[in-house]
C-alpha positions in Angstrom: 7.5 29.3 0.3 9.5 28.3 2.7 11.9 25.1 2.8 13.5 22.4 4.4 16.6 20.0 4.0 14.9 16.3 3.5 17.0 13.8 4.0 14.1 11.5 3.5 13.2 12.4 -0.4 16.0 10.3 -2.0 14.8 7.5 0.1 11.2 7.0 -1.2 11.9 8.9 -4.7 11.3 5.6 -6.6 7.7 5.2 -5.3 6.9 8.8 -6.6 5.1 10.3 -9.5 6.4 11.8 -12.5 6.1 15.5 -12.4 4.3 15.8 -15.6 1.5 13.5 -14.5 -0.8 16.6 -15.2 -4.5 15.1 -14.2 -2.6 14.4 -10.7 -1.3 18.3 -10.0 -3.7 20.7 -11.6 -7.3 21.4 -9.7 -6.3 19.9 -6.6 -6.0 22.3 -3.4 -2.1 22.6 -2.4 -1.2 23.9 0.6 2.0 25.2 1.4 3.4 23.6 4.6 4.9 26.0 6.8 1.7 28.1 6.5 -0.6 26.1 8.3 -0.4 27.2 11.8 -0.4 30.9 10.4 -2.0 32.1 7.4 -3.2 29.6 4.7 -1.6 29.8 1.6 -3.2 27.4 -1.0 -1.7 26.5 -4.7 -4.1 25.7 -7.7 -2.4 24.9 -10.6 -5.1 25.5 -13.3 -4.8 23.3 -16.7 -4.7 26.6 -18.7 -1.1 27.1 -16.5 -2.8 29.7 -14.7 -1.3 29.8 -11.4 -4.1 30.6 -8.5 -2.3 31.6 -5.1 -4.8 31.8 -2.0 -4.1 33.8 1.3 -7.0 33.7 3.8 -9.4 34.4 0.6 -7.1 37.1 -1.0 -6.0 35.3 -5.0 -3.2 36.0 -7.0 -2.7 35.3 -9.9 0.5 33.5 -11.4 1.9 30.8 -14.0 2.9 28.1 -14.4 4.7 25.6 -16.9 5.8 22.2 -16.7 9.5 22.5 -18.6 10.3 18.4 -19.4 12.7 17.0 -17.3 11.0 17.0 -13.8 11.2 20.8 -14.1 8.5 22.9 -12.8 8.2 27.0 -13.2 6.3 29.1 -11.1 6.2 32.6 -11.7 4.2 35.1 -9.1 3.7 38.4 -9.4 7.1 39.8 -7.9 9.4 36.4 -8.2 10.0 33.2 -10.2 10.7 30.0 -9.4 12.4 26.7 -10.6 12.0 23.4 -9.0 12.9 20.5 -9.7 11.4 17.0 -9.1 11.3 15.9 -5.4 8.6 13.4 -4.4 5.0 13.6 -5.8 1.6 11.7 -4.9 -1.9 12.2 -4.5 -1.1 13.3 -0.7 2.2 15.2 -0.8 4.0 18.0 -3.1 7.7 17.8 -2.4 9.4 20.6 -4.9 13.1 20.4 -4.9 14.7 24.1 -5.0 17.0 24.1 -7.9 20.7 24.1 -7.3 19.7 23.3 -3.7 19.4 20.4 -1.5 16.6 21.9 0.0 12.5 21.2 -0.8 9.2 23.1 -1.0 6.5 20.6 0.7 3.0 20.9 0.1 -0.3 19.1 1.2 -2.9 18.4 -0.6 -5.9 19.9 0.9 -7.8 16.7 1.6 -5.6 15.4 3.9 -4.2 18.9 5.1 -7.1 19.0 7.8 -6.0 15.1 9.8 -2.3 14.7 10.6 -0.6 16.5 8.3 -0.2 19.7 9.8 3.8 19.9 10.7 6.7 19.0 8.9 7.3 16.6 11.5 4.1 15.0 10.8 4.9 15.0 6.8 7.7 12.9 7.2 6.7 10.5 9.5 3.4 9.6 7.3 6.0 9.5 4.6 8.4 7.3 5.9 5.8 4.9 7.4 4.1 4.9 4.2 7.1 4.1 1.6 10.1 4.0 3.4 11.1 0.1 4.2 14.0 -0.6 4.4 15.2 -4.3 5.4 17.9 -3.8 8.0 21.3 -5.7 7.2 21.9 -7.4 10.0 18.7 -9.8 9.4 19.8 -11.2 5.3 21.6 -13.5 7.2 18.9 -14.9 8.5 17.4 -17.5 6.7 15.0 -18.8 9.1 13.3 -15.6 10.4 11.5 -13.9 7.5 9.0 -13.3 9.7 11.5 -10.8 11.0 11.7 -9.0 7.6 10.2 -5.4 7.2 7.5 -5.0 4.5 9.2 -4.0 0.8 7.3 -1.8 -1.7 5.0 -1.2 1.1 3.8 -4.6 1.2 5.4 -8.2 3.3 8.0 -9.9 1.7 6.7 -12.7 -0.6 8.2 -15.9 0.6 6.5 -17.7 -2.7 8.6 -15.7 -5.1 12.3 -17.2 -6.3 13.8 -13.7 -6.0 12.2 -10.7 -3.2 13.8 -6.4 -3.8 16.2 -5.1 -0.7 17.4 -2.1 0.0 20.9 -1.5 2.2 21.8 1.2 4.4 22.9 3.2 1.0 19.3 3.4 -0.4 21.0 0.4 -2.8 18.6 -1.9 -4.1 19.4 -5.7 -4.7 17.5 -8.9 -4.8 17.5 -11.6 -2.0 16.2 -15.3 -2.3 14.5 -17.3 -0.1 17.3 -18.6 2.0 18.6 -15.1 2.6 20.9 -14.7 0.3 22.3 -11.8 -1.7 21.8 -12.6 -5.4 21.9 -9.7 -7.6 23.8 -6.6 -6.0 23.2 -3.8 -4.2 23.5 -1.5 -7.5 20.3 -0.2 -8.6 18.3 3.4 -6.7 15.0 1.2 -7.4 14.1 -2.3 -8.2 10.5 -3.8 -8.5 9.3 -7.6 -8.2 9.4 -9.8 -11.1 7.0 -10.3 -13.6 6.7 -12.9 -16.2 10.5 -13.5 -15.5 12.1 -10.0 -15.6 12.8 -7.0 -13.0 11.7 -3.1 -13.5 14.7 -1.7 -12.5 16.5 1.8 -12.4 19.7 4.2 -11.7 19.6 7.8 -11.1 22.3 10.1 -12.7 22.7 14.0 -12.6 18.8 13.7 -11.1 17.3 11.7 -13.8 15.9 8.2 -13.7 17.1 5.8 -16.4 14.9 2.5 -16.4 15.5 -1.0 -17.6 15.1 -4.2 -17.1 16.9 -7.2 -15.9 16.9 -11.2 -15.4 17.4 -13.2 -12.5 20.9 -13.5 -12.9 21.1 -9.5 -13.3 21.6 -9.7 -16.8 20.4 -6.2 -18.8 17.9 -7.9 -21.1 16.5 -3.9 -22.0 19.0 -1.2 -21.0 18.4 1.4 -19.0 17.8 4.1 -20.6 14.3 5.0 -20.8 12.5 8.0 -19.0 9.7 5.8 -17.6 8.8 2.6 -17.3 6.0 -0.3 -16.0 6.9 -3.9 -15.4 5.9 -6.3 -18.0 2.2 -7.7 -18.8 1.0 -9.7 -21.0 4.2 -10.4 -22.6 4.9 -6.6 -23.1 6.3 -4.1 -21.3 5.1 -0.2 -21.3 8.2 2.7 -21.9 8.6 6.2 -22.5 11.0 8.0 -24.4 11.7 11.8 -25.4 8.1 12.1 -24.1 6.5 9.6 -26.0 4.8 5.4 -24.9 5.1 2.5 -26.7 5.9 -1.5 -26.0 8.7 -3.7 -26.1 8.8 -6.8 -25.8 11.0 -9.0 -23.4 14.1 -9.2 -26.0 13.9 -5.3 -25.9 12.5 -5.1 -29.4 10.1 -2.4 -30.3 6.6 -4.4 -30.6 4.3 -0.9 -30.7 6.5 2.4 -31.4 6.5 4.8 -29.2 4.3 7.6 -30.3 1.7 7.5 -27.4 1.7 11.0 -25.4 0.2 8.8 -22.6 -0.8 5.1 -22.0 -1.2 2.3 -19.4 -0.1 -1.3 -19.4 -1.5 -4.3 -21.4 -4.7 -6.0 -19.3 -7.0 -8.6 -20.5 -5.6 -7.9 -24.7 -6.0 -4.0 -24.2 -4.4 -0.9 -23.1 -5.6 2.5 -23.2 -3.2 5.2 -25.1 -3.6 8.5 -25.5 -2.3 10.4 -29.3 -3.3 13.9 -30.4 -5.6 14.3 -27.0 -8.0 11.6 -27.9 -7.9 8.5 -25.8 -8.6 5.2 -27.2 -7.8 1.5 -27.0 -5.4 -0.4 -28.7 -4.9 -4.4 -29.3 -1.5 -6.5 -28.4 -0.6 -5.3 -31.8 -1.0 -1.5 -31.7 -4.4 -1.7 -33.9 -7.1 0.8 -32.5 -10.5 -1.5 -30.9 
């Protein structure tokens, strides 16, 4: 495969998947970028972790393994490979090379047929799509929001107390109504408030570390889980080494984490998954 320098990865990273979001990667149709105008070289990742590389018909066969921390190991017949977490979504495969600042894109063969056909036309659906970035010179502006670019690919809501910005550093911060700067440009991804707290996180040595704070920028929960959703019905869904659970908005451990998967809390439910059966659980971690 070959790859390119992407300036625009760390941009959008916080709107990505997580790598090990299985059901998302294996039994789709990747193709590998720089091989559409010649011959077409398509990437099956089987759930087994058997590795199915296409050329014009012609299959060989490879591995596979997802290796925790946003690693991913591909071994073909003649050469290995370890990646590292880039950007990831139903449309686009962006693999990072590791110990490089270089990535492996591919497309996901649904869309592979329409625009994306170049690298060019990668990054340009990319950047329309998640990269919105509210340029400095308009925060001090109070009385042109209609100027304001769209955040978290949607428009700014003028209804809410406190809106997520991004500076010219990728820096995320949070702007009121009037314009003005209320928490600080500190954070590689910030989220909209629900029921009166932030999702919020900071990337060190490649790895997210998510929290939450108020809106004054206190911590209320500290950021240091692997994975987080903002807050719902009162709780709030994390993961840590590899497992779900709930907390709270004090931080405390309402559910313990011991969920290999699960979604948030909607209408007094959320669905888990433990020991590869998925079921639902109440508010107060009983099975319904």
């Amino acid at each position: 495969m070959k790859t390119y320098l992407a300036d625009i990865i760390p941009k959008i990273k916080r709107y990505s998947e997580k790598l090990d979001n299985l059901t998302l990667l294996t039994n789709q149709h990747w193709v590998v970028l720089d091989e559409l105008r010649n011959s077409k070289f398509v990437y099956i990742f089987r759930s087994n972790y058997e590795l199915l590389i296409s050329q014009n018909g012609k299959v060989e066969k490879g591995k596979w393994e997802y290796l925790g921390n946003n690693s991913l190991l591909i071994e073909r017949t003649d050469e290995s490979y370890l990646f590292r977490h880039g950007f990831f979504d139903s449309n686009i495969l962006a693999l990072k090379v590791d110990g490089k600042d270089e990535f492996a894109f591919l497309v996901n063969e649904n869309n592979y047929g329409g625009d994306l056909n170049s690298i060019e036309k990668v990054l340009d659906f990319l950047e329309k799509k998640y990269l919105k970035i509210i340029p400095q010179n308009q925060i001090e502006l109070p009385n042109n929001f209609d100027k304001f670019q769209e955040v978290e690919g949607k428009p700014l809501n003028l209804e809410k107390d406190l809106n997520p910005v991004e500076n010219a550093e990728w820096k995320y911060g949070y702007m009121d109504r009037q314009g003005n700067l209320i928490i600080n440009f500190k954070y590689d991804g910030a989220y909209d408030f629900f029921e009166d707290l932030a999702l919020v996180y900071v990337t060190r040595n490649i790895n997210d570390y998510y929290g939450f704070i108020d809106k004054k920028g206190n911590e209320v929960i500290p950021l240091k889980y692997e994975y987080a959703k903002s807050f719902s019905e009162g709780l709030c869904l994390v993961r840590l080494n590899r497992k779900f659970g709930y907390l709270n908005k004090k931080g405390e451990t309402i559910i313990p984490l011991r969920f290999d998967d699960a979604d948030p809390f909607e209408f007094g439910k959320a669905r888990v998954k433990q020991n590869g059966r998925r079921f639902y659980i109440d508010s107060n971690g009983n099975e319904l």
